[in-house]
C-alpha positions in Angstrom: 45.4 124.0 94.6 48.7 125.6 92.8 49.5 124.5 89.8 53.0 122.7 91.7 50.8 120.7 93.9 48.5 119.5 91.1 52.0 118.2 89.5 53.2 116.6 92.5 50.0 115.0 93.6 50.1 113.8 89.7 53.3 112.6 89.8 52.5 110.7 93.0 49.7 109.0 91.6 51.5 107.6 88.5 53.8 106.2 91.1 51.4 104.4 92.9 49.8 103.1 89.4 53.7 102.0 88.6 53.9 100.2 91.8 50.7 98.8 91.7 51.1 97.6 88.0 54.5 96.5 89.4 53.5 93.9 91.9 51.1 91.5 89.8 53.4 91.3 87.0 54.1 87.9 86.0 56.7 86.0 88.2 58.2 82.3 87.0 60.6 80.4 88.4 64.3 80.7 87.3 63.5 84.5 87.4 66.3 86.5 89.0 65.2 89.5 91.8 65.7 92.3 93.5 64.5 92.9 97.1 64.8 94.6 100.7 65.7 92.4 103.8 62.4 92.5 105.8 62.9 89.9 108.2 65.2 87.7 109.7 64.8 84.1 111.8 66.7 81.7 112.2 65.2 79.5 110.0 64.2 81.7 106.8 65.2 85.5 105.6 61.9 87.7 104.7 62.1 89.9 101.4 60.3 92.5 99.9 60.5 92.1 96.1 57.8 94.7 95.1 54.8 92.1 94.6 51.8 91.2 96.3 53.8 89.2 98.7 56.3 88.4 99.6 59.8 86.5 99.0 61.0 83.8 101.6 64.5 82.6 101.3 65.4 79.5 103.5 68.5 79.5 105.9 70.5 76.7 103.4 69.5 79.0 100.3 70.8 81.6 101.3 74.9 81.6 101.6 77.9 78.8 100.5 80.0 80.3 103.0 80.4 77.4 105.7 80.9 80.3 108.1 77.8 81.7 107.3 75.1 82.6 110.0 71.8 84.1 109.6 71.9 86.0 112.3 74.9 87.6 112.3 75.7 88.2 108.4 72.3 89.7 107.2 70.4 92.8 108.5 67.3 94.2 107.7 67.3 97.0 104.7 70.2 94.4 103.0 69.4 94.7 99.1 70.1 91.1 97.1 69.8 89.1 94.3 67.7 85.7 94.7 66.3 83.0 92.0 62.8 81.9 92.3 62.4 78.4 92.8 59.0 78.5 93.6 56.1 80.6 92.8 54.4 79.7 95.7 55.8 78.1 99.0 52.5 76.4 100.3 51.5 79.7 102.4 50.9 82.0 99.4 54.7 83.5 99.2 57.8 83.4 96.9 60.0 81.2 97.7 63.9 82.4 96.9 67.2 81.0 96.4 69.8 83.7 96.8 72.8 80.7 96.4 71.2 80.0 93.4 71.1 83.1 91.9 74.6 84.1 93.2 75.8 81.5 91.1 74.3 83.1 87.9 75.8 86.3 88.6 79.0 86.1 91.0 81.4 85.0 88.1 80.6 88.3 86.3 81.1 90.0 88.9 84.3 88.2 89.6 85.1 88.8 86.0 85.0 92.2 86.7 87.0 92.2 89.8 89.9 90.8 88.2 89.7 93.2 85.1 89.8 96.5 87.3 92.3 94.9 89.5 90.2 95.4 92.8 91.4 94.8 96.1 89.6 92.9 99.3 90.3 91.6 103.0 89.2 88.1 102.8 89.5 85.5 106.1 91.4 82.5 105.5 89.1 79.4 106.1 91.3 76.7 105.8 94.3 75.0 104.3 94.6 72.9 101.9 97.4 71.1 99.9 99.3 74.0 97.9 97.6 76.3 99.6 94.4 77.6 101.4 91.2 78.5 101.0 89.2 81.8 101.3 85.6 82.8 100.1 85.0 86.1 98.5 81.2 86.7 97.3 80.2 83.5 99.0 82.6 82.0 96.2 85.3 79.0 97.0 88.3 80.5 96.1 91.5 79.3 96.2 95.1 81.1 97.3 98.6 78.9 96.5 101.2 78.5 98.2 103.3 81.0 96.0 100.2 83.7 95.8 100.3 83.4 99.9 103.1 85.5 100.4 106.3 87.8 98.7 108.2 84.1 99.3 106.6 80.1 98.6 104.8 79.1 101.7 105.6 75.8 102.8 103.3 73.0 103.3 103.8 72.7 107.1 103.3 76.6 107.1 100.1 77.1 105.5 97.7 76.4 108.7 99.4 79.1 110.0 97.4 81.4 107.8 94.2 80.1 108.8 91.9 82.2 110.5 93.7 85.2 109.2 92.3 88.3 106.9 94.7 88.9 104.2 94.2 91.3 101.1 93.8 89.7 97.8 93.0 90.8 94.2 91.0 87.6 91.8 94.2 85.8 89.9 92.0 83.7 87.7 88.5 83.6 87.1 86.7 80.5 84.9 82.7 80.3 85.1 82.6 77.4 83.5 84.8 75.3 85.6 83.6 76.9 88.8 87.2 78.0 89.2 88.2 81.0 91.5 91.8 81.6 92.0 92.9 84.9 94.2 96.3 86.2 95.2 98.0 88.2 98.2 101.2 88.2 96.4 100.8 91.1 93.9 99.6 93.5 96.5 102.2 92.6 98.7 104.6 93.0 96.4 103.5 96.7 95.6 103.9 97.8 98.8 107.5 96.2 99.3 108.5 98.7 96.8 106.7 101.1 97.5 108.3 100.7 100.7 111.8 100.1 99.2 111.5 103.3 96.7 111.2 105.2 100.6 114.2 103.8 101.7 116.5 104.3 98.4 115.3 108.1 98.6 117.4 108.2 101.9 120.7 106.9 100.6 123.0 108.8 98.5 126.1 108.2 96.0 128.8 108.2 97.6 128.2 106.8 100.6 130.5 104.7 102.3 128.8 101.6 104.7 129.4 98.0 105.7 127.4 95.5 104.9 126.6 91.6 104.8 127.0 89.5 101.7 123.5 87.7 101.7 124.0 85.7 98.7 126.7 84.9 95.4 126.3 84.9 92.0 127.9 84.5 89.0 128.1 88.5 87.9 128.5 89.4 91.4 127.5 89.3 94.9 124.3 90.7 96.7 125.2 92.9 100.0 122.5 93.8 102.6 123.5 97.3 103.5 120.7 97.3 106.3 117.1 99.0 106.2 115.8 95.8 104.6 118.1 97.5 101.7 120.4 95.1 99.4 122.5 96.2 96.3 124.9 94.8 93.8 128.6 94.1 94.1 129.0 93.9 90.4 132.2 91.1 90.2 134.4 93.8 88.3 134.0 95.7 91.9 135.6 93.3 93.8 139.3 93.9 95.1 141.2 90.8 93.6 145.1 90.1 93.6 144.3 88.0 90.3 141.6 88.4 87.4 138.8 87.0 89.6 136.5 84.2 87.6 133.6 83.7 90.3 132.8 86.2 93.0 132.8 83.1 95.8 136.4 82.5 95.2 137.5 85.5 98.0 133.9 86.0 99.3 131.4 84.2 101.3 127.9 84.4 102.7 127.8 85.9 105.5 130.8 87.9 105.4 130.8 91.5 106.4 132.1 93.7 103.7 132.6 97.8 103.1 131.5 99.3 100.2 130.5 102.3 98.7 127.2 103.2 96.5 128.2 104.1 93.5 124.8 104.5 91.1 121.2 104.5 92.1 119.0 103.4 88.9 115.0 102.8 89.1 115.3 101.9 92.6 118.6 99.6 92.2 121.7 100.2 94.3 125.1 99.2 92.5 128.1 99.2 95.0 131.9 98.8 95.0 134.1 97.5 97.5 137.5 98.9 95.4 135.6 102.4 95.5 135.9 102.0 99.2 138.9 101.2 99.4 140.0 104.2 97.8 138.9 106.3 100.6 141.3 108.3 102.5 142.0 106.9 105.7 140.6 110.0 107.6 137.5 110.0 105.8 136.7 105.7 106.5 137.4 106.5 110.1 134.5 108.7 110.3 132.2 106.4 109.1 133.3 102.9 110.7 130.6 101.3 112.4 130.8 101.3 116.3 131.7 97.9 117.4 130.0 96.3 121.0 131.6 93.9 122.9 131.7 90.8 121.0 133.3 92.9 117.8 130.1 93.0 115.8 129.0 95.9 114.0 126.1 98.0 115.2 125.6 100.9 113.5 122.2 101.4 111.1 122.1 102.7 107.9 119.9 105.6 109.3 123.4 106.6 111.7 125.3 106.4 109.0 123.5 108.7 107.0 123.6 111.5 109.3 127.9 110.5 109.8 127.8 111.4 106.3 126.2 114.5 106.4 122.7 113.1 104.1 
C-alpha cells in the first residue's frame, strides 16, 4: 500500500471514530440541532441529526405559517434547525420541534436582515386594520398601510393586496415583543427613481413642452410634462400683469400650460412659463403639440424630443 493510501485510509478511519463518537454524545432537551430531511408523511417529518437515531418532528411542530403544508413545503435533503423536546418519543427516537427552535433563532436572523438591508418576495396572507399581513421565516410580520405602497393604502384597498407576492426589506425588528414589522415602500421607492433618473437623462435645457399643472403651492406650481415626469414652475416664473402673491391667483389644476426647462439639478426639473414665452414665434410653432379632434393635446414628451432635435 503507498504511502497516499495509508493517509487516506487513516484519514477515513478517524472520520468514522468522529462520527461514531458523534452519535452517542449526550442529547437533552432544549438542545438546539442540525439535521437532513429523511422522510416526509403527512403526519411527522423524519431527520437525520447524526445520532443513533433518529429525530421525529410532528406536522404542528414544524411551521407557524397557516399556509403551511407538509407535503408541499419540505423535501427530502432540507437542512434545519429543531429544539428537542423529548429525548425519547415512546419508540426510541428524538422527538423535535422546529417552531420551537425557529423562535430562538429567527429574530437574529431577522436582526440581521434588517441591518444589511436585504430584500425578499413575501405573499400577502391577509389584511388587517392599517394594513396586512405577511410571514417571512415562518415569522408574523406585519406591512402598514403607508409601507404598502409609494402612496397610503386605504382601508377599503388593502384586501386588494391579499394573495399577492410583493418585495419587502424588515422595517423593525423587536425579539422581545415578538414584533416583526416589514416594508415594500423603500424598495419601491428606489426604483421610482431609479426609473425617474432614466427619464430626466432624456430631457434637455432648453426644451420647450406643454404641460398639465397637477398641483399649487405657495412657491410655485408643479407641472406634469408627461413621461410620469413633473417639474417646478417656481412662482417668480409665472407671467403676471401685477406682482403675483400666490401662484393659484392666474393658475389652476388642471390647466394646460407651456413652458420651458430651464435647469436640471440631482434629478429635479425647474421650468418657466415667461422663458417660453420668449420664444420666437417660428421656433414655438415647431414644437406645438398636434391637437385631435376635441382640441386636446397629444403629443409625448418622447415626440417632442426628437421636434427638438435631442
Amino acid at each position: 500500500m503507498s504511502e497516499a493510501q495509508e493517509r487516506t485510509e487513516g484519514q477515513s478511519m478517524k472520520d468514522f471514530e468522529g462520527e461514531i463518537e458523534h452519535s452517542f454524545r449526550k442529547i437533552s432537551e432544549g438542545n438546539i440541532l442540525t439535521g437532513t430531511v429523511i422522510g416526509v408523511t403527512d403526519t411527522e417529518v423524519l431527520v437525520d441529526i447524526k445520532y443513533y437515531t433518529q429525530g421525529v418532528i410532528p406536522a404542528a411542530e414544524y411551521s407557524s405559517d397557516p399556509k403551511f403544508s407538509i407535503r408541499h413545503d419540505v423535501n427530502i435533503g432540507d437542512e434545519i434547525e429543531a429544539t428537542v423536546t423529548k429525548t425519547d418519543d415512546g419508540h426510541g427516537n428524538i422527538l423535535l420541534s422546529r417552531k420551537k427552535a425557529s423562535d430562538v433563532l429567527v429574530w437574529d436572523r431577522l436582526t440581521e436582515y434588517k441591518k444589511n438591508a436585504a430584500e425578499f418576495n413575501v405573499r400577502v396572507d391577509s389584511a388587517v386594520k392599517g394594513g396586512v399581513v405577511a410571514f417571512l421565516e415562518d415569522t408574523r410580520g406585519f406591512i402598514p398601510a403607508s409601507k404598502l405602497a409609494l402612496s397610503f393604502v386605504e382601508e377599503g384597498d388593502l384586501a386588494s393586496y391579499v394573495g399577492k407576492t410583493i418585495k419587502v426589506r424588515v422595517a423593525d425588528v423587536d425579539a422581545e415583543k415578538k414584533k416583526l414589522i416589514l416594508s415594500a415602500k423603500e424598495i419601491l421607492r428606489e426604483q421610482a427613481d431609479k426609473d425617474r433618473a432614466a427619464k430626466v437623462s432624456n430631457v434637455k435645457v432648453g426644451l420647450v413642452t406643454e404641460g398639465t399643472v397637477e398641483s399649487i403651492k405657495d412657491y410655485g406650481a408643479f407641472v406634469d410634462i408627461g413621461e410620469g415626469l413633473s417639474g417646478l414652475l417656481h412662482i417668480s416664473q409665472i407671467p403676471s400683469e401685477k406682482r403675483l402673491r400666490y401662484p393659484g391667483d392666474v393658475l389652476k389644476v388642471g390647466q394646460r400650460v407651456k413652458v420651458k426647462v430651464t435647469q436640471i439639478k440631482d434629478g429635479k426639473l425647474s421650468l418657466s412659463m415667461k422663458a417660453a414665452e420668449e420664444i420666437p414665434p417660428e421656433e414655438v410653432s415647431e414644437e406645438l403639440a398636434e391637437y385631435s379632434s376635441d382640441g386636446e393635446a397629444t403629443t409625448s414628451l418622447g415626440d417632442l424630443l426628437k421636434k427638438a432635435g435631442f
